[in-house]
mmCIF file of the N, C-alpha and C atoms, coordinates in Angstrom:
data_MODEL
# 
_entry.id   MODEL 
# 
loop_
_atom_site.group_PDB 
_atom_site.id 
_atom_site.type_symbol 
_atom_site.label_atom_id 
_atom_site.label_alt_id 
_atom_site.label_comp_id 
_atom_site.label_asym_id 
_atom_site.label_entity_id 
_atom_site.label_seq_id 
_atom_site.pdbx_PDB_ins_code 
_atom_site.Cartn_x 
_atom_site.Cartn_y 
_atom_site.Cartn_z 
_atom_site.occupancy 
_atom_site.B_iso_or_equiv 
_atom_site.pdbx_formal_charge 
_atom_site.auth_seq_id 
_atom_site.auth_comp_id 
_atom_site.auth_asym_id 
_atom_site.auth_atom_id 
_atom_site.pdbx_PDB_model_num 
ATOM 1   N N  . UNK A 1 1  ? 20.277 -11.478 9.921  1.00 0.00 ? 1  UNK A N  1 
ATOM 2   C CA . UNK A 1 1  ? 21.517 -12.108 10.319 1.00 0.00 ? 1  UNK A CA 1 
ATOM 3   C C  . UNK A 1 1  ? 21.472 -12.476 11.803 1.00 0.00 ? 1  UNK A C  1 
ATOM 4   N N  . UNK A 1 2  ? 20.685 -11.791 12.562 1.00 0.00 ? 2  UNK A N  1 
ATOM 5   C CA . UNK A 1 2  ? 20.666 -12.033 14.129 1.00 0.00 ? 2  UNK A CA 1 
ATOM 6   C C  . UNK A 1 2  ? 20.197 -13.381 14.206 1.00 0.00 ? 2  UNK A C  1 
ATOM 7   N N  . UNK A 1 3  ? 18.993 -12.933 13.164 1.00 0.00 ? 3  UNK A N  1 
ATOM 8   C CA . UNK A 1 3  ? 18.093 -14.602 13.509 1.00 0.00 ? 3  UNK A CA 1 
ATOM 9   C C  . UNK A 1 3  ? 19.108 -15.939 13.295 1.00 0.00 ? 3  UNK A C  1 
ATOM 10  N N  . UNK A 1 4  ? 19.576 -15.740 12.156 1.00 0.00 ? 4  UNK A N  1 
ATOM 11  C CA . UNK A 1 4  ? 20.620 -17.052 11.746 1.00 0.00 ? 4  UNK A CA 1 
ATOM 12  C C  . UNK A 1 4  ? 22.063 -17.171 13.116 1.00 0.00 ? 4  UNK A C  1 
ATOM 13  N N  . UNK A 1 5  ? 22.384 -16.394 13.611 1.00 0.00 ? 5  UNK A N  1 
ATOM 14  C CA . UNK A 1 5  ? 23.317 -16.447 14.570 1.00 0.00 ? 5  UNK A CA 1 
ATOM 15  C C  . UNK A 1 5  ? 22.178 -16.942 15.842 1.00 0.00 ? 5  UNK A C  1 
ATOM 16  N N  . UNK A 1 6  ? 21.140 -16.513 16.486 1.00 0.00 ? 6  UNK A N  1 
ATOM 17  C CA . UNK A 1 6  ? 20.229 -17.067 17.412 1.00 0.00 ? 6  UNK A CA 1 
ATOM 18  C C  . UNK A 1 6  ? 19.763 -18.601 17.004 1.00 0.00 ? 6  UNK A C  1 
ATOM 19  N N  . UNK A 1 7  ? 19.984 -18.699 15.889 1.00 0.00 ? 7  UNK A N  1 
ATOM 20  C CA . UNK A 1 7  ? 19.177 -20.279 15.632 1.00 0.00 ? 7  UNK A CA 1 
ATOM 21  C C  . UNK A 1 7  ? 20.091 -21.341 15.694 1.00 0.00 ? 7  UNK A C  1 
ATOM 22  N N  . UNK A 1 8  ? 21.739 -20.748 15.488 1.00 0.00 ? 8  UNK A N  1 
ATOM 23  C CA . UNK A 1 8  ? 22.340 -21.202 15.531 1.00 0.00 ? 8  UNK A CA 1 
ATOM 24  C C  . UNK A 1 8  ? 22.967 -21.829 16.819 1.00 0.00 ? 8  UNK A C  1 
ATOM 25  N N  . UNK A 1 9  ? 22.650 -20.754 17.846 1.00 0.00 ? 9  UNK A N  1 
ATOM 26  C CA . UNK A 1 9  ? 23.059 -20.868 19.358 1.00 0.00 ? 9  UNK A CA 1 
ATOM 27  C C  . UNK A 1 9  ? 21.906 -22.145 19.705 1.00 0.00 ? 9  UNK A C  1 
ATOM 28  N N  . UNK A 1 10 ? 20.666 -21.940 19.112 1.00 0.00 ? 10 UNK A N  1 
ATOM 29  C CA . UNK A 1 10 ? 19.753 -22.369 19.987 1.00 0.00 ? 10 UNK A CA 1 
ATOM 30  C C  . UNK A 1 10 ? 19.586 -23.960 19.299 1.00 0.00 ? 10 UNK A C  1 
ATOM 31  N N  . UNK A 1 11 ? 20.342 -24.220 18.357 1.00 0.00 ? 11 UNK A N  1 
ATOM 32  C CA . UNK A 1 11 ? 20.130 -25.599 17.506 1.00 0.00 ? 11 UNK A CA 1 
ATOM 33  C C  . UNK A 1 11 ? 21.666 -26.546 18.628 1.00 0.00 ? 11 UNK A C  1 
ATOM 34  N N  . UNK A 1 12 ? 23.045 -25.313 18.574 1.00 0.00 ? 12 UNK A N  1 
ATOM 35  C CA . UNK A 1 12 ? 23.936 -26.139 19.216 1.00 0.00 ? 12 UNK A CA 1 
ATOM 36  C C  . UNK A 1 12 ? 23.565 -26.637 21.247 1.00 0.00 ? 12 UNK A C  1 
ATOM 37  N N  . UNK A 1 13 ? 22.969 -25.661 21.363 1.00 0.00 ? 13 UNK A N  1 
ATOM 38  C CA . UNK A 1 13 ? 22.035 -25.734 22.871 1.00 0.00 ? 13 UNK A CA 1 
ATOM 39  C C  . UNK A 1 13 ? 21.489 -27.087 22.561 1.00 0.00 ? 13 UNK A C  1 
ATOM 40  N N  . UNK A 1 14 ? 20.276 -27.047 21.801 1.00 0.00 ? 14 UNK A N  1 
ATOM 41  C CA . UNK A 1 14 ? 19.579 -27.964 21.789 1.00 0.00 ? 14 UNK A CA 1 
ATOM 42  C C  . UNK A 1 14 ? 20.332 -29.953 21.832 1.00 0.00 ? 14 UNK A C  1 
ATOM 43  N N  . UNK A 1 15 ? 21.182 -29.299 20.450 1.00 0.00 ? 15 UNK A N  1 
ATOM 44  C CA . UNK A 1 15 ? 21.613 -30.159 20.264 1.00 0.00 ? 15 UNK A CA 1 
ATOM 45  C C  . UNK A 1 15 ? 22.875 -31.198 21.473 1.00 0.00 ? 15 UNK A C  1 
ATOM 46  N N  . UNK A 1 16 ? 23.376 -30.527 22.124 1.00 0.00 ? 16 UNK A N  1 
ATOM 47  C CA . UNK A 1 16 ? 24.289 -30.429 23.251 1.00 0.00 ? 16 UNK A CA 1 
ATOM 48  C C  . UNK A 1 16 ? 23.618 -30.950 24.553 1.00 0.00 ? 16 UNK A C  1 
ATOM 49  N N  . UNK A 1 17 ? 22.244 -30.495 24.133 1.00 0.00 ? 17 UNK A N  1 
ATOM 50  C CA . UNK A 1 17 ? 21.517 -30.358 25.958 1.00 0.00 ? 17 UNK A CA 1 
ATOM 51  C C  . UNK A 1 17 ? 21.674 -29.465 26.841 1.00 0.00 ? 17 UNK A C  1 
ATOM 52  N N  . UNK A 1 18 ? 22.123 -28.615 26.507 1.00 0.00 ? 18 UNK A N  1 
ATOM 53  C CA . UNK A 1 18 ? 22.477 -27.486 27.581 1.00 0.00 ? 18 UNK A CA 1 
ATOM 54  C C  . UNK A 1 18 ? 21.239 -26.838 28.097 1.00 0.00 ? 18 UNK A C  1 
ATOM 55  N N  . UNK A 1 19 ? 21.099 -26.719 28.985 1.00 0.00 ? 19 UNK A N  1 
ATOM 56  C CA . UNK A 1 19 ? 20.015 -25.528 29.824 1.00 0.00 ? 19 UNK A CA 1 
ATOM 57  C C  . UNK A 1 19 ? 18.382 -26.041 29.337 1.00 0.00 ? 19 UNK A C  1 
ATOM 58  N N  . UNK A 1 20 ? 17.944 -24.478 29.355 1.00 0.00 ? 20 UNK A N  1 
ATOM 59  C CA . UNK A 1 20 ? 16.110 -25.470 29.589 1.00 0.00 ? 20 UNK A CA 1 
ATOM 60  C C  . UNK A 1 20 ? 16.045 -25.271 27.386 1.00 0.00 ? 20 UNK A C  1 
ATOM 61  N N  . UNK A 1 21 ? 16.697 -25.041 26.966 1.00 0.00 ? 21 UNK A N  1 
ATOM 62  C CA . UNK A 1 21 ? 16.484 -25.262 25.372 1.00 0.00 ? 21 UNK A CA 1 
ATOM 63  C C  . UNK A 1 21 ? 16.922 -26.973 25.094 1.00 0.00 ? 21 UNK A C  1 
ATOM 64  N N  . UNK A 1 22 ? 17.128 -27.758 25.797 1.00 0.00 ? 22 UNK A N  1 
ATOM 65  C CA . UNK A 1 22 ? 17.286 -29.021 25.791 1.00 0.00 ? 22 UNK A CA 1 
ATOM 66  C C  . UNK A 1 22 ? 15.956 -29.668 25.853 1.00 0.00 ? 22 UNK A C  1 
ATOM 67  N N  . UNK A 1 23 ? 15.014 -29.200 26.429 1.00 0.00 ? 23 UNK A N  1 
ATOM 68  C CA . UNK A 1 23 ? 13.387 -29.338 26.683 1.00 0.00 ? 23 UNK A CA 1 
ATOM 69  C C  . UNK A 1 23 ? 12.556 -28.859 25.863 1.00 0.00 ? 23 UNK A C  1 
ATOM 70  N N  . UNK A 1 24 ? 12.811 -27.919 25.107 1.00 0.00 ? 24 UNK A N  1 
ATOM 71  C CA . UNK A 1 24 ? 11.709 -27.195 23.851 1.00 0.00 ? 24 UNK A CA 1 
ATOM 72  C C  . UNK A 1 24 ? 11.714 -28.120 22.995 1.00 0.00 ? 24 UNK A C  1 
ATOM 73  N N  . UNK A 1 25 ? 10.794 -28.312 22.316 1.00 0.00 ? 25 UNK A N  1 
ATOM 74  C CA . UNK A 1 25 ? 10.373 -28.632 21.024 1.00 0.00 ? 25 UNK A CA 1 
ATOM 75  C C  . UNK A 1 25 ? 11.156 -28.030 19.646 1.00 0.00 ? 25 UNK A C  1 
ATOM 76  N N  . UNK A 1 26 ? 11.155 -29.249 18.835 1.00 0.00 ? 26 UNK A N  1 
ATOM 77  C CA . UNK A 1 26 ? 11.943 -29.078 17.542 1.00 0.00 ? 26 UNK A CA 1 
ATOM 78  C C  . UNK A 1 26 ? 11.402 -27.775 16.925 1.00 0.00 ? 26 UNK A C  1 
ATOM 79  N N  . UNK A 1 27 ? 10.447 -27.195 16.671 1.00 0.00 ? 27 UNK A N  1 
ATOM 80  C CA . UNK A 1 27 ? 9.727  -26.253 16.231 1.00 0.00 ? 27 UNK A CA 1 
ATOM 81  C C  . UNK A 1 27 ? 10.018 -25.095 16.495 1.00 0.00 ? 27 UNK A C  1 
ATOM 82  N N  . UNK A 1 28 ? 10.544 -24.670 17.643 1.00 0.00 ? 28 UNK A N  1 
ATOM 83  C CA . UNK A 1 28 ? 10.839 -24.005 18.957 1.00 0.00 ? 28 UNK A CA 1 
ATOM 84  C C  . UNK A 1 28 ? 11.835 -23.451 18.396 1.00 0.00 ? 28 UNK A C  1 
ATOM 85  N N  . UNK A 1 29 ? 12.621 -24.343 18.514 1.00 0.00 ? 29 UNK A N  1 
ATOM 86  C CA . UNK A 1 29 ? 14.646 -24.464 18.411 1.00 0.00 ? 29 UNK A CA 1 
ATOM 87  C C  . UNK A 1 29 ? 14.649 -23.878 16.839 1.00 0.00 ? 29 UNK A C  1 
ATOM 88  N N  . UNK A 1 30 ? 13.974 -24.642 15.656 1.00 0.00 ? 30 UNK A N  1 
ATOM 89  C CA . UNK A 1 30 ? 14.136 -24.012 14.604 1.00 0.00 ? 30 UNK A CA 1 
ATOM 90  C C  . UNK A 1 30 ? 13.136 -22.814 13.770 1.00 0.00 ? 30 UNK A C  1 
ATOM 91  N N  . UNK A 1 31 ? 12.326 -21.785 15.241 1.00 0.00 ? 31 UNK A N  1 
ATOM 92  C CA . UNK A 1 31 ? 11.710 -21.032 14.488 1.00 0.00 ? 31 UNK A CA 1 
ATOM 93  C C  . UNK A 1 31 ? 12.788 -19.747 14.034 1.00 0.00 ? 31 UNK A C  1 
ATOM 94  N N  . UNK A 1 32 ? 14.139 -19.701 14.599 1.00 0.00 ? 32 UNK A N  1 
ATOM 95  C CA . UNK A 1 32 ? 14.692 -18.269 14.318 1.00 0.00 ? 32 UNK A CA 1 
ATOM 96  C C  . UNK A 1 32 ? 14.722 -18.528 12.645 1.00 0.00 ? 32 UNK A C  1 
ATOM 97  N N  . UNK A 1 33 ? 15.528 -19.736 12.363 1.00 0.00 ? 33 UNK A N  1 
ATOM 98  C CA . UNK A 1 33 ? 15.961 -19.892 10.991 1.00 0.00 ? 33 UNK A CA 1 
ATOM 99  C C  . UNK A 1 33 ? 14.612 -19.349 10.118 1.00 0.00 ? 33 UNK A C  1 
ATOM 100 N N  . UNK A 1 34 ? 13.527 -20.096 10.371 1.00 0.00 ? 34 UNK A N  1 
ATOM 101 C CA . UNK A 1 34 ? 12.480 -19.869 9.407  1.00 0.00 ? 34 UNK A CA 1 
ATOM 102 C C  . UNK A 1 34 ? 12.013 -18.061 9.520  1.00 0.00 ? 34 UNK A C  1 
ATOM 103 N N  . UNK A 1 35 ? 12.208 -17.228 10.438 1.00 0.00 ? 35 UNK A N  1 
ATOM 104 C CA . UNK A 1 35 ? 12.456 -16.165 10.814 1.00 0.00 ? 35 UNK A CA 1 
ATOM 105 C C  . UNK A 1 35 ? 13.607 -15.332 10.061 1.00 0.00 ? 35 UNK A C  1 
ATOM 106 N N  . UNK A 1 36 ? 14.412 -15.833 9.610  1.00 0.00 ? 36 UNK A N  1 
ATOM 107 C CA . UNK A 1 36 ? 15.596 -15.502 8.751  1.00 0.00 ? 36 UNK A CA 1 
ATOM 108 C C  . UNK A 1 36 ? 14.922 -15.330 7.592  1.00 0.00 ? 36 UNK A C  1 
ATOM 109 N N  . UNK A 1 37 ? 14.684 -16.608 6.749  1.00 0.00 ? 37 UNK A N  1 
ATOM 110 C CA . UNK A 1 37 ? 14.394 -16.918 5.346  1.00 0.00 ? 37 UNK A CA 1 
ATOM 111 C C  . UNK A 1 37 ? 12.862 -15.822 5.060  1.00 0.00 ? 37 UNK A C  1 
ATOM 112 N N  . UNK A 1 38 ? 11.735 -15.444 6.260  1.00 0.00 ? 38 UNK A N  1 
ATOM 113 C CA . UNK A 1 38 ? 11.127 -14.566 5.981  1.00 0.00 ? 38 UNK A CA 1 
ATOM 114 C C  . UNK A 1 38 ? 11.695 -13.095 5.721  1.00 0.00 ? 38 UNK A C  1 
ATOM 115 N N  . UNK A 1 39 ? 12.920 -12.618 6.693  1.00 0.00 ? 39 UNK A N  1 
ATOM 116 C CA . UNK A 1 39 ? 13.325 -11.393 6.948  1.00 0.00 ? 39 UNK A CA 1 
ATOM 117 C C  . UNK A 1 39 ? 13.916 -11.436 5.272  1.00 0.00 ? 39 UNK A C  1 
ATOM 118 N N  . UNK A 1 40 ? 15.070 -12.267 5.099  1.00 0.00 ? 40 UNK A N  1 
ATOM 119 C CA . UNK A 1 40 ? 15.468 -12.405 3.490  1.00 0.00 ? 40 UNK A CA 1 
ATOM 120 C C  . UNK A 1 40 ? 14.744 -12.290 2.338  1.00 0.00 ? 40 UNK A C  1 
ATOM 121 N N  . UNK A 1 41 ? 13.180 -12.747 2.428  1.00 0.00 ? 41 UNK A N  1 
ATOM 122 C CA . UNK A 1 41 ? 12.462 -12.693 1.282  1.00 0.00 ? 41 UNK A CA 1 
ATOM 123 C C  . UNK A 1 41 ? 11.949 -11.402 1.485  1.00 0.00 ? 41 UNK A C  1 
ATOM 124 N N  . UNK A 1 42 ? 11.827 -10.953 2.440  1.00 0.00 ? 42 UNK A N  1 
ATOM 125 C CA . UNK A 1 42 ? 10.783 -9.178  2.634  1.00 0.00 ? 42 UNK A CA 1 
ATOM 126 C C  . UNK A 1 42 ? 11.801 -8.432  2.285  1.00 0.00 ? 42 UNK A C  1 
ATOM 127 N N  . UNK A 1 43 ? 13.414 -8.655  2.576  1.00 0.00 ? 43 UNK A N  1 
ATOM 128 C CA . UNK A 1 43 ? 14.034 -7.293  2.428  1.00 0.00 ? 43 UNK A CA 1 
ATOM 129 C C  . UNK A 1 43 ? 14.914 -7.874  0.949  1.00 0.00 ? 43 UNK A C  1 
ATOM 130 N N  . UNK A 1 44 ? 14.387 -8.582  0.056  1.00 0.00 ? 44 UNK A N  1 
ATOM 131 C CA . UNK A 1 44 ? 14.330 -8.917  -1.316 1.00 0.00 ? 44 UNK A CA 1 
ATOM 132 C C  . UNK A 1 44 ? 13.405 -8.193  -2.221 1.00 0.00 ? 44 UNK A C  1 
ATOM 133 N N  . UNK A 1 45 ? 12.008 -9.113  -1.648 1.00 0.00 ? 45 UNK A N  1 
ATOM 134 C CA . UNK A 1 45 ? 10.865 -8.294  -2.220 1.00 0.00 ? 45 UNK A CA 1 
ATOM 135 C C  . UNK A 1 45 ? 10.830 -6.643  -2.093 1.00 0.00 ? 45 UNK A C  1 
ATOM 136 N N  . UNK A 1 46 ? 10.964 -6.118  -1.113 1.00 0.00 ? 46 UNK A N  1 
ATOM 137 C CA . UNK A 1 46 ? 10.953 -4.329  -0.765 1.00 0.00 ? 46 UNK A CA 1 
ATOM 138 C C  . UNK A 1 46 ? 11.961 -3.810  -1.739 1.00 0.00 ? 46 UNK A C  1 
ATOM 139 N N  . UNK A 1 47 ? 12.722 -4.660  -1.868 1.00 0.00 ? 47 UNK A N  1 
ATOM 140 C CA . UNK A 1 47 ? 13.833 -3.861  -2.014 1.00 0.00 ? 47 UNK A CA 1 
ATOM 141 C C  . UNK A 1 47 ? 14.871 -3.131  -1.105 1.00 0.00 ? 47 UNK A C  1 
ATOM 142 N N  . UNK A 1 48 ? 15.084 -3.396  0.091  1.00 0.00 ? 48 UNK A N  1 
ATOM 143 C CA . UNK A 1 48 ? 15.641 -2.750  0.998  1.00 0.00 ? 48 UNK A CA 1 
ATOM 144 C C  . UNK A 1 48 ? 17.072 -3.434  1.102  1.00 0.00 ? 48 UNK A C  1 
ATOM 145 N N  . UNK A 1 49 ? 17.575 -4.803  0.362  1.00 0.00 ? 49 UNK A N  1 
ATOM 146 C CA . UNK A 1 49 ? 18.497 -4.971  0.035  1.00 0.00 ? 49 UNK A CA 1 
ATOM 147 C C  . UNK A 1 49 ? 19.589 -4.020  -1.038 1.00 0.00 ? 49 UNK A C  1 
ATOM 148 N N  . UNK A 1 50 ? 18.480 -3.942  -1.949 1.00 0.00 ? 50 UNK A N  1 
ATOM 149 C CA . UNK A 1 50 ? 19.317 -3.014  -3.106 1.00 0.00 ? 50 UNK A CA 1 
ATOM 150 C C  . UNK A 1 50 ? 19.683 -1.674  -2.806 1.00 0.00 ? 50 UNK A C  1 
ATOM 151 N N  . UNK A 1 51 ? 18.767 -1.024  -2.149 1.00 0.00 ? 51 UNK A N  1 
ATOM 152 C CA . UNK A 1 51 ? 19.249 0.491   -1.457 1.00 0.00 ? 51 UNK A CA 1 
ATOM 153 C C  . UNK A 1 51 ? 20.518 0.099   -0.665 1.00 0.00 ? 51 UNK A C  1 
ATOM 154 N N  . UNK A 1 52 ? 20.633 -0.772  -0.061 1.00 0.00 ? 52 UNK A N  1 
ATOM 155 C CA . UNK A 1 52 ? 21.615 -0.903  1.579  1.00 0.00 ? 52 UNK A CA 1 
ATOM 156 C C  . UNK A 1 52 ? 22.966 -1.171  0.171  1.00 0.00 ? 52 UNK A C  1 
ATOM 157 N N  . UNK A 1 53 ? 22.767 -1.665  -0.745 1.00 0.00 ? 53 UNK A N  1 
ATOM 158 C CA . UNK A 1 53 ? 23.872 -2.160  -1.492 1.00 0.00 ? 53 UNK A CA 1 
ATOM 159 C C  . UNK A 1 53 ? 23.967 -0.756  -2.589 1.00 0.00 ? 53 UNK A C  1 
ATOM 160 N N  . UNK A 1 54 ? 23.250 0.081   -2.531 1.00 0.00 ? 54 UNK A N  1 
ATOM 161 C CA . UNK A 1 54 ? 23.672 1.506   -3.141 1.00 0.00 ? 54 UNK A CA 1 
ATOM 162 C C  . UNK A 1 54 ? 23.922 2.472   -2.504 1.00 0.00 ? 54 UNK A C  1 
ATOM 163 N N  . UNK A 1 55 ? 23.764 2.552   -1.232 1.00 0.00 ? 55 UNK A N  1 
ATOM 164 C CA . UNK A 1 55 ? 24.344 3.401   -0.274 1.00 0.00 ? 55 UNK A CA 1 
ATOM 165 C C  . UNK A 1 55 ? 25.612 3.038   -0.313 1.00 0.00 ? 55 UNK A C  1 
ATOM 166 N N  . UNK A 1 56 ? 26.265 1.608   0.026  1.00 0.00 ? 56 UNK A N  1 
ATOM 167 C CA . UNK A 1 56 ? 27.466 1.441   0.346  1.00 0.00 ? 56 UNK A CA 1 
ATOM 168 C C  . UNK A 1 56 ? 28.361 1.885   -1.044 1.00 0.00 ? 56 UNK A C  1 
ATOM 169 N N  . UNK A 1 57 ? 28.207 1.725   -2.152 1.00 0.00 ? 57 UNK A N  1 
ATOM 170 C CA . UNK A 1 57 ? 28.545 2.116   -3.452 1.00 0.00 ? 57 UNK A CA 1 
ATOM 171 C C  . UNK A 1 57 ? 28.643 3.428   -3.361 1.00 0.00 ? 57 UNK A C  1 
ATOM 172 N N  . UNK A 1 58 ? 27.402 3.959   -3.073 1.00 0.00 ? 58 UNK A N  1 
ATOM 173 C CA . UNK A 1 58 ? 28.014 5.817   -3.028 1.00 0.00 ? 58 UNK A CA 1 
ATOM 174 C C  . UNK A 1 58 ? 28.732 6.004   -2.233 1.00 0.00 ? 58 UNK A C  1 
ATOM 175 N N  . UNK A 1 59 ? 28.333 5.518   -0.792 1.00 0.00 ? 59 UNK A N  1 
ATOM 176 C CA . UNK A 1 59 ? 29.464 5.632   0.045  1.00 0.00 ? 59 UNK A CA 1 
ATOM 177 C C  . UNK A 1 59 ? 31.227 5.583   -0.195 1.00 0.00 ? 59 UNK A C  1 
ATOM 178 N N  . UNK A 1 60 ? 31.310 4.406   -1.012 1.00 0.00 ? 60 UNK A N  1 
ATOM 179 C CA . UNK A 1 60 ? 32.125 3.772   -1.698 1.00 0.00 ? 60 UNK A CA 1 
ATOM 180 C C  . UNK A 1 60 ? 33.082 4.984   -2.383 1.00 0.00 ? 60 UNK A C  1 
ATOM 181 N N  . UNK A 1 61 ? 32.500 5.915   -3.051 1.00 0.00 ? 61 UNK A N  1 
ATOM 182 C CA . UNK A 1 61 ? 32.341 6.571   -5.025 1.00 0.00 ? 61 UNK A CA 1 
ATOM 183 C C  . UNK A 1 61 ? 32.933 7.715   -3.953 1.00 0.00 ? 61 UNK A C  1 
ATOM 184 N N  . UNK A 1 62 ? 31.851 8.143   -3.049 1.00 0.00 ? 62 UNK A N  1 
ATOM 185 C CA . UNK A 1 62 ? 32.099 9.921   -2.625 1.00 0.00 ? 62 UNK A CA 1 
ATOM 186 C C  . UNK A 1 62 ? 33.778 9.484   -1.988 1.00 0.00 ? 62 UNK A C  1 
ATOM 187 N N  . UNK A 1 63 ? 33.841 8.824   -1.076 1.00 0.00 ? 63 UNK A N  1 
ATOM 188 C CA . UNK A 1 63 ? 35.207 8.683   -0.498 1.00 0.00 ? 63 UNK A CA 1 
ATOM 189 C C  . UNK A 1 63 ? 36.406 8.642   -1.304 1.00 0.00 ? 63 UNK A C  1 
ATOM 190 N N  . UNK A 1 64 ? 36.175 7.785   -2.532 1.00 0.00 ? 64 UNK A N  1 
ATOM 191 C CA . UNK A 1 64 ? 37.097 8.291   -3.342 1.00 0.00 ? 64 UNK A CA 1 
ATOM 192 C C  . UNK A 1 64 ? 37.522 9.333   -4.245 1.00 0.00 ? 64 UNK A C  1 
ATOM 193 N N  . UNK A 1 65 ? 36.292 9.997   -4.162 1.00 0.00 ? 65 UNK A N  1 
ATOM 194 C CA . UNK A 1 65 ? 36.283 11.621  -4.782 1.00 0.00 ? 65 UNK A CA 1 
ATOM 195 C C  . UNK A 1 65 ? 36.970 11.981  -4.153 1.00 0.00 ? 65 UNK A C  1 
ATOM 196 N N  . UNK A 1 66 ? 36.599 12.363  -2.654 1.00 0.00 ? 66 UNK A N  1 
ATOM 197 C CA . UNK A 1 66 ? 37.493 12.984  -1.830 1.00 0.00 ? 66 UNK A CA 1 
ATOM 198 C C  . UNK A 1 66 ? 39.114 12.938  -1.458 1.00 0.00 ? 66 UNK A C  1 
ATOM 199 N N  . UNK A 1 67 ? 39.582 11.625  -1.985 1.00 0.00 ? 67 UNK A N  1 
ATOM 200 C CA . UNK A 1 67 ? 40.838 10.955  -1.813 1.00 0.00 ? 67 UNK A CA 1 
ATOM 201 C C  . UNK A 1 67 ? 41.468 11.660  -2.714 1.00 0.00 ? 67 UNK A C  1 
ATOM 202 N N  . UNK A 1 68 ? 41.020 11.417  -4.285 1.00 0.00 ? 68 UNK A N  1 
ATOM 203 C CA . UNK A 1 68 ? 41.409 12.118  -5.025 1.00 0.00 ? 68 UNK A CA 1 
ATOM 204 C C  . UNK A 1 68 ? 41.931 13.739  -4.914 1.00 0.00 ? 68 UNK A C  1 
ATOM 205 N N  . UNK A 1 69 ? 40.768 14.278  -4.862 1.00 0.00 ? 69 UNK A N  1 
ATOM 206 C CA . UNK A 1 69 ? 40.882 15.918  -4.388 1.00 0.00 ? 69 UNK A CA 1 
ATOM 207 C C  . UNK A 1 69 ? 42.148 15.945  -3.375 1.00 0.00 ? 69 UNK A C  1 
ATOM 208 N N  . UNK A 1 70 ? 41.968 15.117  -1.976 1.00 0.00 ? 70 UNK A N  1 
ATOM 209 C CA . UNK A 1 70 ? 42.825 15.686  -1.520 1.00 0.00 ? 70 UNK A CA 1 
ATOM 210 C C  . UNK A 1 70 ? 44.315 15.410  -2.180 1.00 0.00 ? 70 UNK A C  1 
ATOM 211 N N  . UNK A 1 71 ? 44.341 14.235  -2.540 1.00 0.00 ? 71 UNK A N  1 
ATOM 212 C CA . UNK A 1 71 ? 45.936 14.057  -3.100 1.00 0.00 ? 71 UNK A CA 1 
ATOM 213 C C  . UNK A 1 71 ? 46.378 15.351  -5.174 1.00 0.00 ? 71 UNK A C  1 
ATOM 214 N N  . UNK A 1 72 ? 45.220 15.716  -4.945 1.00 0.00 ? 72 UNK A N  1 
ATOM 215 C CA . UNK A 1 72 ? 45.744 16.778  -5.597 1.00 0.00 ? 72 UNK A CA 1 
ATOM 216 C C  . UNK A 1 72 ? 45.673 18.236  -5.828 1.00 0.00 ? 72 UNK A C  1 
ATOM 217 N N  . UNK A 1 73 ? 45.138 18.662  -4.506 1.00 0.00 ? 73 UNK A N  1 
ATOM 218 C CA . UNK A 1 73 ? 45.352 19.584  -3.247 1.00 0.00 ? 73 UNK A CA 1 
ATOM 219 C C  . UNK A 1 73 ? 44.237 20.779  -3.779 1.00 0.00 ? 73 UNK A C  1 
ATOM 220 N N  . UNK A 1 74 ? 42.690 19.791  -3.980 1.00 0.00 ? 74 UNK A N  1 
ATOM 221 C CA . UNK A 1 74 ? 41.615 20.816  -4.251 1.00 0.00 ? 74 UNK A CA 1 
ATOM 222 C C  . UNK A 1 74 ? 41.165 20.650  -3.246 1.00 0.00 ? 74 UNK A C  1 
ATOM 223 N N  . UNK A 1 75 ? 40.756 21.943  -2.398 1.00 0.00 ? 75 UNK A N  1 
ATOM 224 C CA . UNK A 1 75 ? 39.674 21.600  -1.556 1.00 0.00 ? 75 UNK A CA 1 
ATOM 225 C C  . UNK A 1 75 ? 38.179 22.692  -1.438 1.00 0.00 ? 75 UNK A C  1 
ATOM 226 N N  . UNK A 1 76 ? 37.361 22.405  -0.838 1.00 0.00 ? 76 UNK A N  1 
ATOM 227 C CA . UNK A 1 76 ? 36.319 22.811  -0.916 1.00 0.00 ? 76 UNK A CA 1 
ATOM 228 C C  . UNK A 1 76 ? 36.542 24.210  -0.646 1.00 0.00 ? 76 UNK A C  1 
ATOM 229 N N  . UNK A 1 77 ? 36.198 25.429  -1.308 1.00 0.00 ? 77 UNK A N  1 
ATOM 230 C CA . UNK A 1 77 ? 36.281 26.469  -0.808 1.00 0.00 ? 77 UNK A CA 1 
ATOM 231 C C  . UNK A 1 77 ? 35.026 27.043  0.148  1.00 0.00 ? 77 UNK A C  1 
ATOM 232 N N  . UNK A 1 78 ? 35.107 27.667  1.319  1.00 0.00 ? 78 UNK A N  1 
ATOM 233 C CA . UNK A 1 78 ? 33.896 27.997  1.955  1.00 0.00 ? 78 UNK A CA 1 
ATOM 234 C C  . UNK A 1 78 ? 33.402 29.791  1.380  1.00 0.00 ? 78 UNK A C  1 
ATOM 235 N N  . UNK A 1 79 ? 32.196 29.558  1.673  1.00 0.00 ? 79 UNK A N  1 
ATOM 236 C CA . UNK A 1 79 ? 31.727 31.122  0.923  1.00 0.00 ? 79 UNK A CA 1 
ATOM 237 C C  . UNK A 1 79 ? 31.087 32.162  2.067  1.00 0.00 ? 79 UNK A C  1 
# 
């Protein structure tokens, strides 16, 4: 996501003329994007998408366990 927000700065730079990214090369300006679409396919392929999207789910699941419990006044006993 960084990359797509950096490519984005550096395409409206470019595009605008602003500063010395007005002087780089087209290649230049659009390597974050192509930098994106790699980071997207590796954390596809790994799988490191699907974990990040099952953490938040448990994350999700336990919090409402806990909501529950408390609104019906179980709580953890310590030993």
């Amino acid at each position: 996501m960084y990359f797509l927000g950096i490519g984005l700065v550096f395409l409206a730079m470019w595009y605008l003329e602003i500063g010395p990214v007005a002087e780089w090369p087209w290649y230049v300006v659009f390597a974050p994007f192509a930098l994106a679409v790699l980071w997207w396919w590796w954390a596809d392929w790994t799988g490191y998408t699907k974990k990040k999207a099952v953490e938040r789910e448990n994350a999700k699941k336990k919090a409402r366990i806990e909501k529950s419990r408390e609104a019906m006044g179980i709580t953890k006993k310590k030993r």
